[in-house]
C-alpha positions as CSV (number, residue, x, y, z in Angstrom):
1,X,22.4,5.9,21.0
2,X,18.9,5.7,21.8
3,X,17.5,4.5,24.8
4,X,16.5,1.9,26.1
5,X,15.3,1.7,29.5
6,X,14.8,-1.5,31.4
7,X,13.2,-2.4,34.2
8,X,13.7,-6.7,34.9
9,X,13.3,-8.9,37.7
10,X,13.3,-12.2,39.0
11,X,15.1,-14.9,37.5
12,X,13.4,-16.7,34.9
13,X,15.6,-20.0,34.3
14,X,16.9,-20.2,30.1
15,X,15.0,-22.6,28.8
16,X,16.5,-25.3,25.8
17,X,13.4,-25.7,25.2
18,X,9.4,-23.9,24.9
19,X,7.2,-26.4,23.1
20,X,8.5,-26.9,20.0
21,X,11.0,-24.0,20.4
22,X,14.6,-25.5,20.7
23,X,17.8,-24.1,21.5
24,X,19.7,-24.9,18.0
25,X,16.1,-25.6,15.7
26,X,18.0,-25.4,12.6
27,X,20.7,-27.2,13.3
28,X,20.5,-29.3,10.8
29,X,18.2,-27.8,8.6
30,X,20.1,-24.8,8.2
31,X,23.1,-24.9,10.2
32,X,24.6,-21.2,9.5
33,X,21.2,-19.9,10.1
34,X,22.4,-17.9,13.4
35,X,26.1,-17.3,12.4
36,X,24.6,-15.5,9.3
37,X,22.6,-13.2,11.3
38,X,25.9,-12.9,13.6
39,X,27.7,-11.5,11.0
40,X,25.2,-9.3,9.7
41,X,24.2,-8.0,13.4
42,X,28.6,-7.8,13.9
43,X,29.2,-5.6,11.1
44,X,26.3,-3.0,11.2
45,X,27.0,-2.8,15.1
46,X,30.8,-1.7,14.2
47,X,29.3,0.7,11.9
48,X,26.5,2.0,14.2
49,X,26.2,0.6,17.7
50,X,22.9,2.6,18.0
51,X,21.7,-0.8,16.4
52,X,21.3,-2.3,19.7
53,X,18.7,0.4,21.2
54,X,16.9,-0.1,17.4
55,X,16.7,-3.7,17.5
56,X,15.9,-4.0,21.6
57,X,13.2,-1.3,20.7
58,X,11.8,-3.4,17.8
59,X,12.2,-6.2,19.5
60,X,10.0,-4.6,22.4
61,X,7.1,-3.6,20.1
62,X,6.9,-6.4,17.9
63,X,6.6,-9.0,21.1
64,X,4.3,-6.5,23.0
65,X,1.2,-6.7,20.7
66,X,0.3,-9.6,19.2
67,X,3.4,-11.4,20.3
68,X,6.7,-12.5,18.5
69,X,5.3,-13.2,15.0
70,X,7.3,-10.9,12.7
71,X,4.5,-9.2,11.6
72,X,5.9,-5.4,12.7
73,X,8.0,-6.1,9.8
74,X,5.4,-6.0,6.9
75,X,5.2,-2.9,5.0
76,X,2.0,-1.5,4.5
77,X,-0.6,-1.2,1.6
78,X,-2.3,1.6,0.8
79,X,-5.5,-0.6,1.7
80,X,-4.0,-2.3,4.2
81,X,-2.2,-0.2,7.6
82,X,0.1,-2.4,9.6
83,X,1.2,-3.0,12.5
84,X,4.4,-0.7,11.4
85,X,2.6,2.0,10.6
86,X,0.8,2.7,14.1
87,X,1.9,5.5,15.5
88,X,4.6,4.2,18.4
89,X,5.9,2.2,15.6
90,X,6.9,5.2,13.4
91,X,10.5,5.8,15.1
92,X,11.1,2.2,15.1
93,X,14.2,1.0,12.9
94,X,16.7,-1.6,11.9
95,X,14.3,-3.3,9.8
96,X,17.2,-3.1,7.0
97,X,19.2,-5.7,9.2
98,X,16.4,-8.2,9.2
99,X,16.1,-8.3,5.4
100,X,19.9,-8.0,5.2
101,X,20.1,-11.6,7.2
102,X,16.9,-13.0,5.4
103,X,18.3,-12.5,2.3
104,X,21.6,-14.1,3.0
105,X,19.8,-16.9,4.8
106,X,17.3,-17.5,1.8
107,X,20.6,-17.9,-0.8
108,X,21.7,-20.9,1.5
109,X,18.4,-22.1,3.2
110,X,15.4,-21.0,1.0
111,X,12.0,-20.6,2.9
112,X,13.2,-22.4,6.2
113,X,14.2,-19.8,8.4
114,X,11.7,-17.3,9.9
115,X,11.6,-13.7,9.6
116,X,10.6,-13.9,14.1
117,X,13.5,-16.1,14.5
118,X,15.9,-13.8,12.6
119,X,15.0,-10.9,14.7
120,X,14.9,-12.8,17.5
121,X,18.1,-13.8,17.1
122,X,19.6,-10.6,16.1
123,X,18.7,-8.2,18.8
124,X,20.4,-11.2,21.1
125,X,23.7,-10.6,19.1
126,X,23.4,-6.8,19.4
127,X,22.6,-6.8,23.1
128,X,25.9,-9.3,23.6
129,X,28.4,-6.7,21.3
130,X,27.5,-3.8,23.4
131,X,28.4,-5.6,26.6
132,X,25.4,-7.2,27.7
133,X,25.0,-11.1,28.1
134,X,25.1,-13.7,25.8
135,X,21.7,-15.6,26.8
136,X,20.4,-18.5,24.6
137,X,17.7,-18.0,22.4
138,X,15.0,-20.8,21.7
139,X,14.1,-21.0,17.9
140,X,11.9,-22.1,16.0
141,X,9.0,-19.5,15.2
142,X,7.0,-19.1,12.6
143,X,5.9,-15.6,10.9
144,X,2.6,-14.3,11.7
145,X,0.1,-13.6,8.3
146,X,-1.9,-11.1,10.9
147,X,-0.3,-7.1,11.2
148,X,-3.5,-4.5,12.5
149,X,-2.4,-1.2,12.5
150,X,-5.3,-0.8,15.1
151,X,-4.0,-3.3,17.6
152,X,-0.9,-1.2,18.7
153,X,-1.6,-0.1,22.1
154,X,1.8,0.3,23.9
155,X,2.5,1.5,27.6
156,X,4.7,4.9,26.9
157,X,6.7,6.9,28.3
158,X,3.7,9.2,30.0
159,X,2.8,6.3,32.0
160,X,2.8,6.4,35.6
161,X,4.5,3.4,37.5
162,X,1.2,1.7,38.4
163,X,-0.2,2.2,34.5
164,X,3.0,0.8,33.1
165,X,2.7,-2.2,35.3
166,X,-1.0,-3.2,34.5
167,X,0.0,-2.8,31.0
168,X,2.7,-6.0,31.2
169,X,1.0,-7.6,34.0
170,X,-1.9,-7.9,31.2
171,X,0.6,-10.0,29.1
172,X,1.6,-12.7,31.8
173,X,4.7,-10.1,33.7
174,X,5.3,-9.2,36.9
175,X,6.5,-5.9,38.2
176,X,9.8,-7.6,39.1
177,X,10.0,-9.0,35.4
178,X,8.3,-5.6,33.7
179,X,10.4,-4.7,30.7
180,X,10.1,-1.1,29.6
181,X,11.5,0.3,26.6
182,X,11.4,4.1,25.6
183,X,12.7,4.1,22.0
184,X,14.1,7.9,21.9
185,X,11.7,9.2,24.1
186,X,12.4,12.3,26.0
187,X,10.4,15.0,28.0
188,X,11.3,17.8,25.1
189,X,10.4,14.7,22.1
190,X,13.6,14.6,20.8
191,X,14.5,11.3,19.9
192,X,18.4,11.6,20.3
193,X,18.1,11.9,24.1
194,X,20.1,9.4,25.9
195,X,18.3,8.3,29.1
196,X,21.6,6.9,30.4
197,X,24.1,9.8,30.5
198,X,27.0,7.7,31.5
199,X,27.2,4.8,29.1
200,X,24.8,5.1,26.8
201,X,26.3,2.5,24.0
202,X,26.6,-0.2,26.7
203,X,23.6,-2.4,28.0
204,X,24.7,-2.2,31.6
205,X,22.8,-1.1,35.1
206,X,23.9,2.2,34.8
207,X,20.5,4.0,33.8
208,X,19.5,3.0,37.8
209,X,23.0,4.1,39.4
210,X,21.6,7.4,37.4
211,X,18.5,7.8,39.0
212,X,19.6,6.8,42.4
213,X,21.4,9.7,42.4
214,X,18.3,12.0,41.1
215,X,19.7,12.2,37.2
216,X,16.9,10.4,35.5
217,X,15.4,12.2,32.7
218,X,11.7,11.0,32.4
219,X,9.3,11.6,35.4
220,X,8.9,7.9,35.4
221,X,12.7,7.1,35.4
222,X,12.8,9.2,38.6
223,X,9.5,7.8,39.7
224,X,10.9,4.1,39.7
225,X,13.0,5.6,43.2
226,X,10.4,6.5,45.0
227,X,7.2,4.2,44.1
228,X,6.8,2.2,46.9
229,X,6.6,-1.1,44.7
230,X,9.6,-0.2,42.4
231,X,12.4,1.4,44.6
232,X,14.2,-2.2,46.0
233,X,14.1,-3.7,42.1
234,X,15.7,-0.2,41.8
235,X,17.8,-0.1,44.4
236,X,19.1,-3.6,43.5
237,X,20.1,-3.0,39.9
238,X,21.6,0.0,40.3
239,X,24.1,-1.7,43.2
240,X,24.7,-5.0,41.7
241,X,25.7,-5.5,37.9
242,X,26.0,-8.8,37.6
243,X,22.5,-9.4,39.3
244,X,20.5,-7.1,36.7
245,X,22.7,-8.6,34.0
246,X,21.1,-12.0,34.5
247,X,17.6,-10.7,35.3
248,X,17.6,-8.7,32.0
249,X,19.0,-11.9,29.8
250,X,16.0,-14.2,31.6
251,X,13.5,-11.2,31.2
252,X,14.7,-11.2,27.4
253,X,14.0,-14.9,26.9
254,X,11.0,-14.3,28.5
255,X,9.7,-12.1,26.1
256,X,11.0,-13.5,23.2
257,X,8.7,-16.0,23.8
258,X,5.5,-14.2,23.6
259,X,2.6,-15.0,21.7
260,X,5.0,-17.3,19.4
261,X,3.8,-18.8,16.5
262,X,5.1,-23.0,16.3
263,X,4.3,-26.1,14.0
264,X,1.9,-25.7,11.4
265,X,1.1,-22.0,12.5
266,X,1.7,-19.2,10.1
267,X,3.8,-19.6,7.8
268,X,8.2,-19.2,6.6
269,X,8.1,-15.8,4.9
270,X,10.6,-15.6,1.7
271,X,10.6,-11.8,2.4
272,X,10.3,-10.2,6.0
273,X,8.7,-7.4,4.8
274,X,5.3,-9.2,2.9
275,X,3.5,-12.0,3.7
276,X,3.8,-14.8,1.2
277,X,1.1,-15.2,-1.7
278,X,0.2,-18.6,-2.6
């Protein structure tokens, strides 16, 4: 599986709801909106339960720049570079389990459910079937018409401690609520390197309980122990499960709530992967 490292913090209360984002949006607009993508999410993840470090990843990258807006998911022209074709974007995948969902979605609930909202909603499922928790997700997003290959500027896994946190501290998070994930990043580049050698198909605090103990694989996974600002966040998820369990499901909301499209904004794509043409 590959990788995602994690770093979360304080508790950030689950809201029902974020201006017009609503726990339950389409409930009666399109009331199998989220069991749909629960299926879909379900059976690829008991094919391949790498799907969870794919979708946390994409997840990660789409939120990071520009904000939650779907718009990692359109393809590119060959006049046009997008968002998906920037250069951290290139190992990103999963992007067959959004359309999978959006087209079973669009045969019972034509052009009312968003591509954001589908992926949203689907890295929440594949987080929950590899052990982690089952937060609730706000929906109602729209899909961004806006995807710049030039805008992709993402903290990596080169970063030092202090870099990686003035990165998210530029979008609105505290070091205590930084999320960082490295999508199959390793020292050597290969991108089949687990960073958590124990259970590395379980979303779980283990990755710290590593590098407590001196087995982290980055420089900056090891770094995390001995940077004076990092090491009690460290310390405490590595020692207490449940508490990084609940800081990782409120850091999730958290960022599935940047930069969100809502109302009359953007637009309900009919396919994830192109913006509509009127």
């Amino acid at each position: 599986m590959k990788m995602i490292t994690i770093f979360l913090g304080f508790i950030f209360l689950l809201p029902r709801g974020l201006g017009n984002l609503k726990v339950g949006f389409y409930h009666s607009t399109c009331p199998r909106a989220e069991s749909i993508v629960h299926q879909v999410v379900q059976s690829r993840f008991q094919a391949d339960q790498s799907i969870t470090a794919a979708l946390l990843c994409m997840h990660f990258h789409e939120c990071f720049v520009r904000g939650c807006d779907a718009s990692i998911l359109i393809d590119s022209t060959d006049s046009n570079p997008m968002k998906k074709s920037a250069a951290p974007n290139l190992t990103v995948r999963g992007f067959e389990i959004i359309d999978e969902a959006k087209k079973n979605i669009e045969a019972s609930c034509p052009s009312m459910v968003s591509c954001a909202d589908i992926a949203t909603l689907a890295t929440r499922y594949a987080v929950f079937f590899a052990g982690g928790p089952n937060y609730d997700v706000a929906t109602g997003r729209r899909d961004g018409i806006i995807s710049a290959r030039d805008e992709v500027n993402l903290p990596g896994p080169t970063f030092s401690v202090s870099q990686a946190q003035r990165a998210f501290a530029a979008k609105g998070f505290t070091l205590a609520e930084m999320l960082k994930v490295t999508c199959g990043a390793s020292s050597s580049g290969d991108p089949t390197v687990s960073l958590d050698q124990s259970t590395p198909s379980i979303v779980d605090n283990k990755f710290y309980s590593e590098i407590l103990v001196k087995r982290g694989i980055l420089q900056i996974d090891q770094e995390l122990t001995v940077d004076k600002s990092s090491t009690a966040i460290v310390a405490k998820f590595g020692l207490d499960a449940n508490g990084f369990r609940l800081s990782f499901a409120n850091a999730m909301v958290k960022m599935s709530n940047v930069g969100v499209l809502t109302g009359n904004a953007g637009e309900i794509r009919k396919n994830c992967r192109n913006i509509n043409r009127t």
